[in-house]
Wavefront OBJ file of the C-alpha trace (Angstrom):
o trace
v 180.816 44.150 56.618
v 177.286 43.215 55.223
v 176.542 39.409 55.470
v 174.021 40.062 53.114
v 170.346 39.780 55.544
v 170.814 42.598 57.487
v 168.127 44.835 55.332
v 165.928 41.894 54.189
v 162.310 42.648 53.728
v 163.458 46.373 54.341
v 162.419 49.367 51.584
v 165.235 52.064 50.692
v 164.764 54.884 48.117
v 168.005 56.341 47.535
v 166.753 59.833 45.467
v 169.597 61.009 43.392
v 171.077 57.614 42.778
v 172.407 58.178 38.879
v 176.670 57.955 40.283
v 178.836 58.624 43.356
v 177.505 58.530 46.620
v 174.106 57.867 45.660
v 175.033 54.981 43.957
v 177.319 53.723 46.268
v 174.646 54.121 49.053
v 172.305 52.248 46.972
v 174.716 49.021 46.512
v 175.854 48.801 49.550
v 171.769 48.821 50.876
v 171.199 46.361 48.641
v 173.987 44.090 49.639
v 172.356 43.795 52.833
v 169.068 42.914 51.511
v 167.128 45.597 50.798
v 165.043 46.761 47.913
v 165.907 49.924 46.627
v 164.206 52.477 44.892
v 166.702 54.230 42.764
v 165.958 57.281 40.702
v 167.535 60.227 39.005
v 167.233 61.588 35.335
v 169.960 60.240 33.297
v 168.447 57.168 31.985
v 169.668 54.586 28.983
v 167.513 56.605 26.710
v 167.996 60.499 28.424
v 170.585 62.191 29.643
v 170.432 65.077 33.061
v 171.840 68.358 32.608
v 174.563 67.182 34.256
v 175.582 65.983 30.567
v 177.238 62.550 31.608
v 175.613 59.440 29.714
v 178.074 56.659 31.118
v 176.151 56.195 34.582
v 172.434 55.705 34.523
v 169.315 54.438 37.088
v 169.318 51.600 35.474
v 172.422 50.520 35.634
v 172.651 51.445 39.375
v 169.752 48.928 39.756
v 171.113 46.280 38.217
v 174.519 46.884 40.638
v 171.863 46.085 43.568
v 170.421 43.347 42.068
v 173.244 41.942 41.607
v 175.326 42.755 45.455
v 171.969 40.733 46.867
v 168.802 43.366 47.164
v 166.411 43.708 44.781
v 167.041 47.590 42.899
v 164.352 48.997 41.054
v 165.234 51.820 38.664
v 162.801 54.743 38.495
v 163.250 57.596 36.513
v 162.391 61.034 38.520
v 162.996 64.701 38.617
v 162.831 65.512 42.274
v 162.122 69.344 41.143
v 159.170 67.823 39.726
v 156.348 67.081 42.416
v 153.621 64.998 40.607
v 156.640 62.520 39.593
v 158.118 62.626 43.432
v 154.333 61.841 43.997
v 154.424 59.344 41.696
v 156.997 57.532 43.023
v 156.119 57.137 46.792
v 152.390 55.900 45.924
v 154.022 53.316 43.573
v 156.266 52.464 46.889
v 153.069 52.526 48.860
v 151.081 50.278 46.057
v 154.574 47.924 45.652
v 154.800 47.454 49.777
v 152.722 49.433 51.603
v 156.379 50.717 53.804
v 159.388 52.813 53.470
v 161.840 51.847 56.035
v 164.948 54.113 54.548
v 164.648 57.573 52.420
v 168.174 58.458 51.888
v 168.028 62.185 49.980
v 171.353 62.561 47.705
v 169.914 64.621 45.127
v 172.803 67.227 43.979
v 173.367 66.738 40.147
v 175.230 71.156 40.474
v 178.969 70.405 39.802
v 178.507 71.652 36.370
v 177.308 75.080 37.979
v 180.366 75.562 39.397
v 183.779 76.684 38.261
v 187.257 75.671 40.002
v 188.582 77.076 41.670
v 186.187 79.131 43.441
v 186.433 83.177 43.326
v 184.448 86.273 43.086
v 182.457 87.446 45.276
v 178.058 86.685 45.444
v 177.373 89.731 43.576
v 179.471 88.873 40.547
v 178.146 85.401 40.725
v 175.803 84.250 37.738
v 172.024 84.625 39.713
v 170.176 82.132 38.020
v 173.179 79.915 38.177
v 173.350 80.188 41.824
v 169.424 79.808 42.422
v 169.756 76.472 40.254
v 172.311 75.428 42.321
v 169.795 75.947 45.587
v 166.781 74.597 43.885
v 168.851 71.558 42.678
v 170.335 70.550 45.963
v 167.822 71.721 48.610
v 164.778 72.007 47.031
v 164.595 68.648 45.844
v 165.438 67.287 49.315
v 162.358 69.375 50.763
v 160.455 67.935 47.608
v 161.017 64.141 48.230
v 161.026 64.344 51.967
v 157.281 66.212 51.671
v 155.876 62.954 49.653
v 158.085 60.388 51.242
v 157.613 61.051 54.578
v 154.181 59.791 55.449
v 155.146 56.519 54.113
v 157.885 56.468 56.218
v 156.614 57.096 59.254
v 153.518 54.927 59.173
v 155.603 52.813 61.170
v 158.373 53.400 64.271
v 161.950 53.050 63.213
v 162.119 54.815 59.600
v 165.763 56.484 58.820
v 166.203 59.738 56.531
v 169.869 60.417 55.490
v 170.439 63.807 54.517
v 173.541 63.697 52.279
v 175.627 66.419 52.006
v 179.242 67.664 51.406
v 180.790 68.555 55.253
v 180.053 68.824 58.463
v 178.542 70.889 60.665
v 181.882 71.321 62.200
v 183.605 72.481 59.082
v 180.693 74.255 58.091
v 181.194 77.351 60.599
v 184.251 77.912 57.778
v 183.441 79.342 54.731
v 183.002 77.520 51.632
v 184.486 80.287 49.140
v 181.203 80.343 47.315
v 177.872 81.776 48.633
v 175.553 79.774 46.605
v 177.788 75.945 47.441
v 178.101 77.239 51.509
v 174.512 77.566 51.214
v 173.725 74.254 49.407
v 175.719 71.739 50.979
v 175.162 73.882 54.808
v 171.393 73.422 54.391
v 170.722 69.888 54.523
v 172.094 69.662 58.247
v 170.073 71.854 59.218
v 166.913 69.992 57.385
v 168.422 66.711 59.423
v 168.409 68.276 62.365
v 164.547 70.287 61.473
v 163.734 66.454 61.000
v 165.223 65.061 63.382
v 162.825 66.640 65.670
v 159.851 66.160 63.745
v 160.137 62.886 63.614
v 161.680 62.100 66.948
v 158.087 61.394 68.556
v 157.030 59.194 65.859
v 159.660 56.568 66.593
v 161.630 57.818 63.419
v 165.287 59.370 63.118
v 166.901 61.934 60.871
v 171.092 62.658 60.131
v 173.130 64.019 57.738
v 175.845 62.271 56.021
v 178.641 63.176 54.078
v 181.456 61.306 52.408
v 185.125 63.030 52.646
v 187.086 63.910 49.404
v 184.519 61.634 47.281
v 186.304 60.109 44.115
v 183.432 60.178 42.331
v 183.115 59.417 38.392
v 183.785 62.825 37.521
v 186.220 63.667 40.404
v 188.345 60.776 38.704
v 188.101 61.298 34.981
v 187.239 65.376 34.344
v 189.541 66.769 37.105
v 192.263 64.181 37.712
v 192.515 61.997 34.498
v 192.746 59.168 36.518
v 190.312 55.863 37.099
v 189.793 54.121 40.154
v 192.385 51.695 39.904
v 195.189 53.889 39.756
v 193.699 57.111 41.639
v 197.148 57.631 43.147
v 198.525 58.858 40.125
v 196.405 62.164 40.705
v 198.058 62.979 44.403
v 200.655 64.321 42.410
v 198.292 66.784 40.948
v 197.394 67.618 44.586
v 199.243 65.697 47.662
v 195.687 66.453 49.542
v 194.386 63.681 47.250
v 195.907 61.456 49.113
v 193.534 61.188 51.886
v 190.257 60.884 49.294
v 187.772 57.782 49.485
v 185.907 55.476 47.252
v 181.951 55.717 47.156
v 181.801 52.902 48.225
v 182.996 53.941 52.023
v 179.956 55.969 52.121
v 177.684 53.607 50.441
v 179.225 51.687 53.852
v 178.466 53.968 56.355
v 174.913 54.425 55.535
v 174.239 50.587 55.202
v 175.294 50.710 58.726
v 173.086 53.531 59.841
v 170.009 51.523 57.969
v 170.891 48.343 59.998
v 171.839 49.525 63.729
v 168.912 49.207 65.836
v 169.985 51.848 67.951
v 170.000 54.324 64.854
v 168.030 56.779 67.332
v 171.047 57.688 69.275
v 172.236 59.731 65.710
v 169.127 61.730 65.834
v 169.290 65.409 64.648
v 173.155 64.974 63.965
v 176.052 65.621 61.335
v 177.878 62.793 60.622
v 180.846 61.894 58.108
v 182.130 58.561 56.444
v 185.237 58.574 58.471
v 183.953 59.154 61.489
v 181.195 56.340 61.196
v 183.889 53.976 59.887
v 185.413 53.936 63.354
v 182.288 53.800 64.888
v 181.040 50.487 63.128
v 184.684 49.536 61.809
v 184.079 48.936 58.313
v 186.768 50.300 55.847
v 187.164 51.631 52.469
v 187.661 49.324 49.301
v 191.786 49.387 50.119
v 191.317 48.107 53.776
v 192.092 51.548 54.924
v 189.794 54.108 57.134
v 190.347 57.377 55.737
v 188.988 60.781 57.457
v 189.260 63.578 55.533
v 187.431 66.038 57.736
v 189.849 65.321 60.573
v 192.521 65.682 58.298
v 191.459 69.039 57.466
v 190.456 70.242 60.880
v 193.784 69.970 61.918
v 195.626 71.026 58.663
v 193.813 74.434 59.599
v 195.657 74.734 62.591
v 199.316 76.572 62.972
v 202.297 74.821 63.418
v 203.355 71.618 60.908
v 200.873 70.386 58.431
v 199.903 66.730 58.859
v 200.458 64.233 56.335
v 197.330 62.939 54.546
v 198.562 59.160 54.788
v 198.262 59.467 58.143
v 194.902 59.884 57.853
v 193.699 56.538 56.634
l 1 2 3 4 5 6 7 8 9 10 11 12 13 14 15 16 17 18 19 20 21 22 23 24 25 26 27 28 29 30 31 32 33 34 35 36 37 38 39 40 41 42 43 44 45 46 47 48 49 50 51 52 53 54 55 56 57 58 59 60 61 62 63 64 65 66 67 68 69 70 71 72 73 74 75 76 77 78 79 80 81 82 83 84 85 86 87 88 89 90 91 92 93 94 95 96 97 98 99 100 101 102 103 104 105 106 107 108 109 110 111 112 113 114 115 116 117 118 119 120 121 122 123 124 125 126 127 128 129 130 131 132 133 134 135 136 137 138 139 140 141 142 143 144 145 146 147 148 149 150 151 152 153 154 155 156 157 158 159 160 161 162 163 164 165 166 167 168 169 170 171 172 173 174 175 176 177 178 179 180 181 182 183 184 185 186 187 188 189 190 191 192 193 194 195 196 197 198 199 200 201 202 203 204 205 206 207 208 209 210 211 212 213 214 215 216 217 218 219 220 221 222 223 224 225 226 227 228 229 230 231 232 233 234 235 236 237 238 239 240 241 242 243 244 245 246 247 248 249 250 251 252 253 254 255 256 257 258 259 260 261 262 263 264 265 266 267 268 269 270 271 272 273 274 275 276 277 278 279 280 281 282 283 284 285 286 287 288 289 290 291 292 293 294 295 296 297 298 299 300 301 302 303 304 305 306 307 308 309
């Protein structure tokens, strides 16, 4: 766990920082020192697309401020490239460095409907191309600003987050546009990753397991954090879901291990990080969903989510 000086004097921007994983990512950088750059567009005064009001930037800075870093709440549309612009030569005028970019921009749950079904053709077009532009387009976006900054000097760290592996990724995702999305940013870590490997500078992807994120909580399982149990009823596989903060964990880790090079170029999950650096989730527990479901795919008995954590 952090001691709290790991990061210090270190830069983050965590782009797409509004709730979940972003968030969580954010908190946990700044409880090891860092400053961090937060943005997104739901602010105290305008609300995203994504239509939820209760989390904000600015709240997700203050959260940093207060776990130790110093968070600084900027409000951005990452589709938008004079405010991406913006906001890396404000970094640059600020500090003149950015040692971690950490891409989470998503913000397309409410493009999708549960479960999934039809096939691409009968799928909404502009609906899916949202979905693309939203998700991978803003990565490309931020990563074409933020990038110079970044590698002005040896040992800069991009996190690609995403939602799998590139193990579970040769499955399909039932939905064209979502197997698209969430597949492309390991591929952009791994493009990256050998871009940047001669400047001294390493890319991954990252992605949480089953993420109980604000809205996985209280718009699919009426439940809160504190008693998230209740909702394995709903679904037993709920059982082997994670807090944002596990994430927010595992890429804290990433931004402090000075061997962060020997990731280049790969996929990596919360779980499988967690035994890596041995950190846990909020409960004490080390839950890895994508094992869990690797082998649930196979024949024979299905496993038993506790066992997975």
């Amino acid at each position: 766990m952090s001691t709290g000086s790991e990061l210090n004097g270190r830069i983050a921007l965590v782009a797409g920082a509004t709730r979940g994983a972003g968030r969580a990512m954010a908190v946990a950088l700044g409880e090891a020192g860092a400053t961090v750059y937060v943005t997104g567009r739901t602010t105290r005064t305008s609300v995203s697309e994504v239509g939820r009001a209760t989390e904000t930037i600015e709240e997700t800075a203050e959260l940093v401020t207060a776990a130790g870093g110093e968070g600084i709440a900027v409000p951005t549309d990452h589709l938008q490239p004079d405010q991406v612009r913006a906001l890396t030569e404000r970094i640059d005028r600020d500090h003149g460095r950015l040692d971690v970019l950490i891409n989470d921009v998503w913000g397309g749950d409410h493009l999708l409907d549960f479960p999934f079904s039809g096939k691409m053709w009968e799928y909404d077009l502009d609906r899916g191309l949202r979905m693309l532009r939203l998700g991978v387009e803003t990565h490309i976006v931020t990563s074409h600003f933020a990038l110079p900054l970044l590698t002005r000097r040896p040992g800069g760290l991009v996190i690609e987050v995403t939602d799998g592996t590139a193990e579970a990724s040769r499955t399909y995702r039932e939905h064209f546009y979502y197997d698209l999305t969430k597949t492309a940013p390991i591929r952009m870590a791994y493009a990256l990753g050998e871009e940047l490997r001669e400047l001294g500078c390493t890319a991954v992807a990252l992605t949480p397991g089953w993420l109980r994120s604000e809205a996985m909580l209280d718009t699919y399982f009426k439940v809160t954090e504190e008693n998230w149990r209740d909702g394995i009823a709903q679904d037993p596989g709920f059982a082997i879901s994670e807090s944002p903060a596990y994430v927010g964990r595992a890429a804290a880790c990433l931004a402090a291990d000075p061997e962060v090079a020997r990731w280049n170029g790969r996929s990596l999950s919360s779980g499988g990080l967690a035994r890596e650096y041995g950190f846990t989730d909020t409960d004490g527990s080390q839950p890895d969903a994508w094992r869990y479901l690797a082998d649930a795919a196979k024949e024979g008995p299905k496993p038993d989510p506790a066992d997975y954590r």
